[in-house]
C-alpha positions in Angstrom: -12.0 21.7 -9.0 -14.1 20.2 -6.9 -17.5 17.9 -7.5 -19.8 18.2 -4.7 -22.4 15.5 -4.6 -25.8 16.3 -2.2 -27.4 13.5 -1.6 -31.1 13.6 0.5 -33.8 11.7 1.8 -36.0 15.0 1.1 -35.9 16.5 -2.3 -37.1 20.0 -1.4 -33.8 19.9 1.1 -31.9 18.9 -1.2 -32.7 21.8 -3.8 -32.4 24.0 -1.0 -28.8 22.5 -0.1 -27.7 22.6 -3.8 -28.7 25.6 -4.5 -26.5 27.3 -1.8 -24.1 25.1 -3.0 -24.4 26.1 -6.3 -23.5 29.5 -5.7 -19.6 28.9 -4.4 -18.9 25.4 -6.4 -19.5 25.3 -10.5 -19.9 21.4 -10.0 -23.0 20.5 -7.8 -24.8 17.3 -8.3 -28.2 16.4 -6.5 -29.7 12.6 -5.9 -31.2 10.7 -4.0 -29.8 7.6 -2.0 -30.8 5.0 -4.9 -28.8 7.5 -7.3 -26.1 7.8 -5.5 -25.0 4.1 -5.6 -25.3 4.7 -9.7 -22.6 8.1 -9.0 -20.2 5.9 -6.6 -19.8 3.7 -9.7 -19.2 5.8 -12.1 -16.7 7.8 -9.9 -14.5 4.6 -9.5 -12.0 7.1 -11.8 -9.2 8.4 -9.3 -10.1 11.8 -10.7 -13.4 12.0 -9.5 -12.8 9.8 -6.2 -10.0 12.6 -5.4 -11.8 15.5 -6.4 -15.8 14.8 -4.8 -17.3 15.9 -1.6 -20.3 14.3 -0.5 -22.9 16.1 1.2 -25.9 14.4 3.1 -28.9 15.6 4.7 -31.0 12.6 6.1 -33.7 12.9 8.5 -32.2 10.8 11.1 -29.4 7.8 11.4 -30.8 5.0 9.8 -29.3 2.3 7.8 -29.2 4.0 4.7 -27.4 6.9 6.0 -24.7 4.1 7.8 -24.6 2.9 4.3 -23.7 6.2 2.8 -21.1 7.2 5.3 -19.5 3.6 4.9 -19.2 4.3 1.5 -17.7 7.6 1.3 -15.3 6.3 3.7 -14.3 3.7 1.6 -14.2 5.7 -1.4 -11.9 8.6 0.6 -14.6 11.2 -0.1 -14.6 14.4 2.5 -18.1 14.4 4.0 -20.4 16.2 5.3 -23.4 14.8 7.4 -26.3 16.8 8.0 -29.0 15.1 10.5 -32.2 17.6 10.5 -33.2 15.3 14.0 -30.2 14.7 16.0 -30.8 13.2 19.1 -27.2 11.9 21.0 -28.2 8.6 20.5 -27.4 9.0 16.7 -24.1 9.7 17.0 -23.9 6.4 18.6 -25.5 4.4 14.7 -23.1 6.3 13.1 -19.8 5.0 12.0 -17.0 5.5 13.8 -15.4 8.6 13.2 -14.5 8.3 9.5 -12.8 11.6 8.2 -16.3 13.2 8.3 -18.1 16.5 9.8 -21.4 15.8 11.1 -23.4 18.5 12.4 -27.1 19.1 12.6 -29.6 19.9 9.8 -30.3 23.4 11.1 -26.7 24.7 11.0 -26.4 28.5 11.0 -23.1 28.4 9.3 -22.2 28.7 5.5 -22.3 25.1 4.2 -19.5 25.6 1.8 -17.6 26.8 5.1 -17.8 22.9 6.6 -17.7 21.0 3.2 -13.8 23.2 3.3 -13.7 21.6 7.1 -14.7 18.1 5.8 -11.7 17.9 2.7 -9.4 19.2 5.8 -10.7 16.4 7.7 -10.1 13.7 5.1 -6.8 14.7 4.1 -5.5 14.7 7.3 -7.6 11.2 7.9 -5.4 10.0 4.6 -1.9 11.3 5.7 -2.6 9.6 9.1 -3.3 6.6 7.2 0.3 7.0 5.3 1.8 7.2 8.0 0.7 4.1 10.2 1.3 2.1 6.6 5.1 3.6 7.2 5.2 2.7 10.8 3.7 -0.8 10.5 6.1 -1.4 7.4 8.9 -0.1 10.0 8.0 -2.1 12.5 7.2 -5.3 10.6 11.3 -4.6 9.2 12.9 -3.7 12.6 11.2 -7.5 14.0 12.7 -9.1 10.4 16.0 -7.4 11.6 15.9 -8.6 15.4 14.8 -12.2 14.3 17.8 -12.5 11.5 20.4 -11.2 13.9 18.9 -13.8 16.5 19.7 -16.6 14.1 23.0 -15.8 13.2 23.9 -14.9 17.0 22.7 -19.1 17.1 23.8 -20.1 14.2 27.4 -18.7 13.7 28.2 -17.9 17.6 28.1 -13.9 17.0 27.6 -11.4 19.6 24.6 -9.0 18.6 26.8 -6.1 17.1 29.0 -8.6 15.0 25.6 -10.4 13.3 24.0 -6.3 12.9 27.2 -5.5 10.8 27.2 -9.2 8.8 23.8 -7.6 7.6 24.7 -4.3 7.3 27.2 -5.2 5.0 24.9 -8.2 3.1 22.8 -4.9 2.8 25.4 -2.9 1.3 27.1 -5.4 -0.8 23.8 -6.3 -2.7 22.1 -2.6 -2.8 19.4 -3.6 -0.3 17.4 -2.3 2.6 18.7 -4.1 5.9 14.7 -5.1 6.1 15.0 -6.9 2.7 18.3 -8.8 3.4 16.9 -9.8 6.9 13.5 -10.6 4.7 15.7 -13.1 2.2 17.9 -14.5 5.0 14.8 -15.8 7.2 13.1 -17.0 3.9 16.8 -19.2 2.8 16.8 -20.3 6.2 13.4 -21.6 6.5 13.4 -23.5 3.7 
């Protein structure tokens, strides 16, 4: 279940936006931005961080709205940004592009159709995320590798597929990844 969180700098707009709301979503909170900063801390739980979309209507692309989008960027909210005055210079204040949908405050199109759009956006923002942690973990391993096989191609006289399979086996031997026995052979020989 979903908590949707609408969050304006106008509180008639913000009725207006909870009320349709209201009518697809049994969870709909209204606030204003000094609330808000009260409802990020109390949805520190992972329940509530996974589960809550955050709406915003602001006038235009102030600090406070930076703020906001900052936050549910850090917090992994989907998010859906609603600027009633939109001039293309706003995109510009905005954050870069942070897993959220950002269309103009006069949008024809069922909101609960974009906050949908805005969990697809974050979800694929946070699988994108899991996979550059993979690749950068790789990578970091496959340099370990190439540096240990470097040193004992120095220090024992090996060509490069003799000093691979010395590590290979260290690997095997000792129920290790080939990252982690290149990882404890470059931390014995540095000391």
């Amino acid at each position: 279940m979903k908590k949707i969180v609408v969050c304006s700098d106008c509180t008639r707009e913000q009725a207006r936006l909870t009320g349709k709301l209201a009518g697809t979503y049994d969870d709909v909170t209204g606030c204003g931005f000094s609330r808000l900063t009260e409802l990020v801390s109390q949805a520190q739980s992972a329940v509530l961080v996974k589960s809550s979309v955050l709406v915003i209507s602001w006038a235009r692309a102030d600090a406070e709205l930076r703020h906001m989008v900052s936050q549910a960027g850090c917090l992994g909210w989907p998010l859906v940004v609603m600027i009633r005055q939109l001039e293309p210079q706003d995109i510009q204040r905005l954050p870069g592009p942070n897993g959220y949908v950002l269309l103009p405050g006069d949008s024809a199109t069922a909101l609960s159709v974009w906050v949908e759009r805005a969990w697809q956006v974050r979800q694929a923002q946070c699988q994108l995320k899991k996979e550059l942690v993979t690749l950068s973990r790789r990578l970091e391993e496959r340099r370990l590798i190439e540096q240990a096989k470097g040193l004992l191609m120095k220090l024992h006289g090996l060509d490069e597929s003799e000093a691979y399979k010395l590590l290979r086996n260290a690997a095997m031997q000792q129920s290790l990844s080939l990252g982690q026995i290149a990882k404890n052979l470059m931390i014995s020989l540095n000391r």
